[in-house]
N, C-alpha and C positions, 0 to 999 in steps of 0.2 A: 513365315517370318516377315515382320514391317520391314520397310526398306531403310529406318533408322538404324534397328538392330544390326540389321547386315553390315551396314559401312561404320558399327562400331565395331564389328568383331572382328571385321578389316583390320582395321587401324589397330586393332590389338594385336593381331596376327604381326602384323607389320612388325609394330613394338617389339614382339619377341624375337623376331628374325633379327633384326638390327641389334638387340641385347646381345641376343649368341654371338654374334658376328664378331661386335664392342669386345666381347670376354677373349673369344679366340684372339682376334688382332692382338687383344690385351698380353696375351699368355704368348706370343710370337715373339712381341717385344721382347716381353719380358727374359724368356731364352734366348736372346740377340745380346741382349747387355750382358748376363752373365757370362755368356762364352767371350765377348769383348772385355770384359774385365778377366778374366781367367787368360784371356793371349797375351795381357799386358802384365799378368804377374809371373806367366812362363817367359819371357821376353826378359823378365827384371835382372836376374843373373843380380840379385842382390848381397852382401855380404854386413852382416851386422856383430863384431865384433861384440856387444855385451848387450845386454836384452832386459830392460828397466821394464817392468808388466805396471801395468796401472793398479793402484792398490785396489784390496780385496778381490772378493770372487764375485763374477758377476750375475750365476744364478743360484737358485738352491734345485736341488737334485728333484726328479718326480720318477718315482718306481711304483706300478700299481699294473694290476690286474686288470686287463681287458675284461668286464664283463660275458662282451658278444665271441671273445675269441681265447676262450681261460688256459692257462698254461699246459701242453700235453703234457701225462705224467707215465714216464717207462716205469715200470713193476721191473727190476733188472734184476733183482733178486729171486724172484715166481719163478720157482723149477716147473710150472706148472703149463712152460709158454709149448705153443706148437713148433715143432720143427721142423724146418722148411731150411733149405739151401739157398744163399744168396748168388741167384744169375741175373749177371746187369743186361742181360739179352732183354730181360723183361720190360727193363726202363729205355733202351739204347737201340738201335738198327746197326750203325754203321763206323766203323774203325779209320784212322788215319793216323799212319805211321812218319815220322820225322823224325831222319839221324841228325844229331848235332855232332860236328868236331869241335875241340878242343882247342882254342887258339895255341894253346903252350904245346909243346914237343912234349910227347909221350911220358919222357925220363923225366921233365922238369914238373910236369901238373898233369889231371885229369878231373873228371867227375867222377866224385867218388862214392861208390856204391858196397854197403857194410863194412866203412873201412877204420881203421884204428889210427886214433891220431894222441901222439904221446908229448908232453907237454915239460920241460925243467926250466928250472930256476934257482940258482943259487942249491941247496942241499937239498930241494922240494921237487914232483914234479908229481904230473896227475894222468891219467890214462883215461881216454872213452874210448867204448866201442859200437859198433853198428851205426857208424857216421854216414849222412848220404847228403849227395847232394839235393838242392832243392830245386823245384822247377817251378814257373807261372808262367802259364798262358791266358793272354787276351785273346782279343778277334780277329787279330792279326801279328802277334807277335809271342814268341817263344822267349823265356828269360830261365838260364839255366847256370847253379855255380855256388859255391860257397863262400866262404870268407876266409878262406888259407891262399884258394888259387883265382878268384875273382869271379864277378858274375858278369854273364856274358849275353847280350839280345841278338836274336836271331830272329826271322822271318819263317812265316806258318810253311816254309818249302825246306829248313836247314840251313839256307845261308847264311853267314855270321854277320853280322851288324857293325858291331863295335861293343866296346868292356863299358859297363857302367860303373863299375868300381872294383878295383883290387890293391893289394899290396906292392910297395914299390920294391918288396925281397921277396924272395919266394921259401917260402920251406924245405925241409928234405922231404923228398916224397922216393916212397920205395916199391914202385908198382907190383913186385913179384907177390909182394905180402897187405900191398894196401894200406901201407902206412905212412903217415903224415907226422915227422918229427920237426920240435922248434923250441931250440934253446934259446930262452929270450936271456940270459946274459950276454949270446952274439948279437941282438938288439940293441942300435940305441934308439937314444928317445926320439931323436928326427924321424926314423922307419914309423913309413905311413900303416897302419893297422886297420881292418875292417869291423866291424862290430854288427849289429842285426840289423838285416834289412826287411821292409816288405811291402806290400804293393797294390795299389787299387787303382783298377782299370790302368790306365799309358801311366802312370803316378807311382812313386816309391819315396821311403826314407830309408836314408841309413846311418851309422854310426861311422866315425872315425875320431881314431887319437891319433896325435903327431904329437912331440915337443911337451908331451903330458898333457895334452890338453884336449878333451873330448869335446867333438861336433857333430852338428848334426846334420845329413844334406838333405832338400825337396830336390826332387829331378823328374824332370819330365821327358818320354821317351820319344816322342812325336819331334821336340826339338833338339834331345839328345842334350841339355844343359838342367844343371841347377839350377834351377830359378831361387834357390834360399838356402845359403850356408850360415848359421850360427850358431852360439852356444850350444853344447847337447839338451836335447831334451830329456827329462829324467826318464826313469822307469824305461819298458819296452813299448817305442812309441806305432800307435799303428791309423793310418789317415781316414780320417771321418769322411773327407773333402779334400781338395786340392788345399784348402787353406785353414783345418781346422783338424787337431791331433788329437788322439783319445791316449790315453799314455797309462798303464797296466805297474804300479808298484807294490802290490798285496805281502808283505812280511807278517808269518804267522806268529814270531817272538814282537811284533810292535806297540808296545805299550802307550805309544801317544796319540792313538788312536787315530791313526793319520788318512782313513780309508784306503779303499782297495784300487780304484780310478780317479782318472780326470781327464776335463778337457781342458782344451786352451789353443786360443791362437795360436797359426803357427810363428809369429812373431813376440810371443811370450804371454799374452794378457791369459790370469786365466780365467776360465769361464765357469767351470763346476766340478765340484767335489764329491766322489758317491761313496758313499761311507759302506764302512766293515763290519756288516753281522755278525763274524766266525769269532767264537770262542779266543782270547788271546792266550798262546803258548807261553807259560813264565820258561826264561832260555835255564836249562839244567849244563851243569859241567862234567858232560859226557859225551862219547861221537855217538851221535843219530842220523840215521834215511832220511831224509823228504820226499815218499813216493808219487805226490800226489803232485800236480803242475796245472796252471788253467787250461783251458782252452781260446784261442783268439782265430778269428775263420771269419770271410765275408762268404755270407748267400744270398746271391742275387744282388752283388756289392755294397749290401748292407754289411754295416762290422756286429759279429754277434761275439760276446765274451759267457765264461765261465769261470770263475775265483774259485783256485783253487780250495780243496774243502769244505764247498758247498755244492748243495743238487741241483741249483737253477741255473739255466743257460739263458742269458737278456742278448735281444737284439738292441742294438743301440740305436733309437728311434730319430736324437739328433744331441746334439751338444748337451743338454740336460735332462733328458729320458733314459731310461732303460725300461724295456720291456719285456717281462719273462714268456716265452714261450713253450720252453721243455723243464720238466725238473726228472730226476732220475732218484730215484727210490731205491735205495739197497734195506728197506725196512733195517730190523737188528743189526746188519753187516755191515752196518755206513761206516768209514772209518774219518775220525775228526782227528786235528790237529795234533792233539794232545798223544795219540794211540800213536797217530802216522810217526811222530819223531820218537817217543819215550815208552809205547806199551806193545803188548801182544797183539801183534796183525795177522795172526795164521787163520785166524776165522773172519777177517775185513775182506771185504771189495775195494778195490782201487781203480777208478778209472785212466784208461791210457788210450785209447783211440777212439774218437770221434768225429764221423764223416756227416757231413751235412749234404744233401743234392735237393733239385728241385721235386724229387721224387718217393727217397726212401732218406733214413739216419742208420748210417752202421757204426756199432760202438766195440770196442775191446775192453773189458776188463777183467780182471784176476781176483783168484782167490790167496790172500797173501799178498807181499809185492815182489816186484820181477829184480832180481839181483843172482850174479851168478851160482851165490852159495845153495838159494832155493831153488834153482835148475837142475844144478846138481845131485839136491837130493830130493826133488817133486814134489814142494812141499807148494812152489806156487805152481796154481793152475789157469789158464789162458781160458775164456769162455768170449763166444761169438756171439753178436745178437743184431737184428735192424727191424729197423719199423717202416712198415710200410703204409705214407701217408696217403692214399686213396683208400684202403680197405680198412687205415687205422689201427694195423693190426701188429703187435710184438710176434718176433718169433727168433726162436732162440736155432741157432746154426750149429749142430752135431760136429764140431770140429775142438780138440783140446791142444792144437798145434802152437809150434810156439810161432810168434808172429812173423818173422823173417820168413816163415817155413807156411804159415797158410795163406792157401792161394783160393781167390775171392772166384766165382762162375764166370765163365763167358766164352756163348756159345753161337756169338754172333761170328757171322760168317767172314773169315780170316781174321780173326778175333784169337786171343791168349790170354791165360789168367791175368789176375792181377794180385801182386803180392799186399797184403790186408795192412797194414800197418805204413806204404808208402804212397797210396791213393792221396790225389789232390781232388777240391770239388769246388763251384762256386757256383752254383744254384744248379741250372742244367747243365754245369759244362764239368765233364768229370775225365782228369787224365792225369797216366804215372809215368814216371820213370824210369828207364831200366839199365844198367849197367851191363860190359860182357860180363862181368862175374855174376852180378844178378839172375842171368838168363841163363849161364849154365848151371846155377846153383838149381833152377827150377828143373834142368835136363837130371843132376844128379839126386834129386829126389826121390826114394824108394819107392815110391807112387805117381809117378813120371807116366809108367807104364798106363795109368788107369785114365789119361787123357785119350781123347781122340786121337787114332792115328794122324786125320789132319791138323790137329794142333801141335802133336809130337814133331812134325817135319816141318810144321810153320816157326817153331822155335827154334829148332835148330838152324834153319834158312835164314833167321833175325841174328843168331847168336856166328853162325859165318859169317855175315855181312856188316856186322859190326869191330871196327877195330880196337884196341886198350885202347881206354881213356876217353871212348864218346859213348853217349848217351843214344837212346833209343826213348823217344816219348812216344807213349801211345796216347790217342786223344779218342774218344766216343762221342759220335756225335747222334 
């Protein structure tokens, strides 16, 4: 090689070294400002009393099929899958146990684990049951509570933190039987109320009504303040970003065709509209089910959605994407709008659980839908299924349990089941929670006996050392 060449290829070399360098530096900066802008809108503690958005929307929506990466499609229907038992020992090594207590005295609150909470008003009142509390853990912090008795953050060891939000009255609560009673005619309208919260990464919103009037909070956990209380945001709002909402109002009677999503500034503007596929239900004057509910879940703090009624599950790419990754196929058994409120559902699928991990998807769906009358006479049936994303492969779990009652593998070492229907997940990080009545409910289970002796004595060691009204998280790591 001339000696021209050489000291051009130099100088080129050079070039690129210094380009990469240019980009890096670039990309250093560049996550220096945002996290500087992001301490100065946790810091704002700002309050905006009414929320003017800038006219129109500011994108149009883009949905479309990866080519390189095309949507998975579960066959959920195919009696035809292999069956294989779900052991999270497969995906997981090692367990970590954290008791939370309960700020409130036993008699006044607890975490409540399949509990019935009964509701009057005036000549009206409503009854749920199989009520639990909810739980999210970060990397370093535990958030455990509902919205009768408050939600509470705690530290990855159990210590209690401080309430991020509760009610300024408390409910009846009746520990013997787990019941949670609230006659809002002894409500007035000043009683602070909680409404849905939820949470990405140190970040949450939530709902509150006072004085009739709903709002909505940002709070950030790290400095323990709202950084943004205004107007409520409609629909069930859930965070894209510290500063950017994706808000979930899908009505299957909607005739204005209003879409099923949207986003928008968290200070009102909005930014895009994703419109509704599903069939409209014209509303009949009759009482009907709605068995069917979306799915809303981050993996890997991505927000991914599923509208109810429909087979696709979208991760939401950024303020105006959706991206389909899964679609779930009940071939002939799909049951639409129209069936779920006004027809024959005894030969429908109905999805009701879906776990997302960085690993596998476990789903729960029924033949029929779940209500106490079809319990009673076995008309709905429970069926278990997950996919496991390395081998690709569907397999269907030999269990017809009903969901409170089956319990998921795990045979990792000082490890205990996991009850199928209250598992939390957010990419690799997968963890539940357990109530003392949860934990003996698993002791009095007819098939108790068919665990491990050492998981039979690990339960019971968990279920003495737990007192009414705290929580037991397990976490897998």
């Amino acid at each position: 090689m001339d000696k021209t060449r050489l000291i051009l290829l130099i100088i080129f070399f050079i070039f690129l070294a210094c380009g990469g360098k240019g980009k890096k530096q670039g990309l250093v900066e560049e996550v220096k400002t945002e996290e500087a802008n992001l301490a100065t809108v946790y810091e704002a503690e700002e309050i905006l009393d009414t929320i003017i958005p800038a006219p129109g929307v500011k994108y149009k929506e883009k949905r479309s099929i990866d080519p390189n990466n095309p949507p998975i499609r579960l066959s959920l229907a195919n009696s035809n899958k292999e069956d294989k038992n779900l052991d999270v020992a497969d995906y997981y090594t090692k367990v970590k146990y954290v008791k939370l207590k309960h700020p409130l005295p036993p008699d006044k609150g607890a975490f409540l684990g399949d509990a019935r909470v009964r509701t009057y008003s005036g000549h009206s009142s409503t009854s749920s049951r199989g009520v639990n509390s909810m739980v999210y853990v970060t990397k370093d912090k535990i958030v455990a509570g509902d919205g009768y008795f408050g939600y509470h953050c705690y530290d990855w060891d159990g210590k209690f933190e401080y309430t991020i939000a509760s009610m300024d009255k408390l409910p009846n609560y009746r520990p013997k039987d787990r019941t949670v009673e609230i006659n809002w005619d002894e409500w007035d309208d000043s009683s602070r109320r909680i409404g849905s919260i939820s949470f990405l990464e140190d970040n949450c919103i939530f709902y509150v009504i006072q004085n009739k009037k709903w709002k909505s909070y940002f709070h950030n956990m790290k400095t323990r303040k709202n950084y943004l209380e205004r107007p409520a945001v409609g629909g069930e709002p859930y965070l894209l970003n510290p500063t950017t909402v994706v808000s979930y109002f899908y009505s299957v009677h909607d005739e204005n065709d209003r879409g099923f999503l949207a986003s928008l500034d968290y200070k009102g503007d909005m930014l895009c509209f994703f419109m509704n596929h599903n069939p409209v239900v014209k509303r009949q004057n009759k009482a009907s089910p709605s068995p069917d509910s979306r799915f809303m879940y981050y993996c890997n703090d991505q927000l991914t959605v599923r509208q109810a009624y429909n087979d696709t599950i979208y991760r939401v790419v950024s303020e105006k994407q959706l991206l389909p990754v899964y679609t779930m196929d009940f071939g002939s058994q799909k049951m639409d709008g129209e069936i779920a409120l006004y027809g024959d559902k005894s030969e429908k699928m109905v999805p009701y659980t879906w776990i997302e991990t960085s690993d596998f998807v476990f789903v729960m769906h029924t033949k029929d839908y779940d209500c106490p009358s079809n319990r009673e006479s076995g008309a709905v049936v429970f069926n278990y299924t997950y996919y496991d994303k390395a081998s690709k492969k569907l397999y269907n779990i030999p269990s017809h349990k009903l969901p409170e009652e089956y319990l998921i593998s795990n045979s990792i070492e000082g490890g205990i089941p996991l009850i199928g229907n209250n598992i939390k997940a957010n990419g690799k990080l997968l963890y539940i929670g357990y109530t003392k009545y949860q934990l003996e409910s698993i002791i009095n289970q007819k098939d108790f006996s068919s665990l491990t002796q050492e998981q039979q004595e690990k339960i019971k060691s968990l279920d003495n050392d737990l007192g009414d009204g705290e929580m037991l998280v397990m976490i897998l790591e």
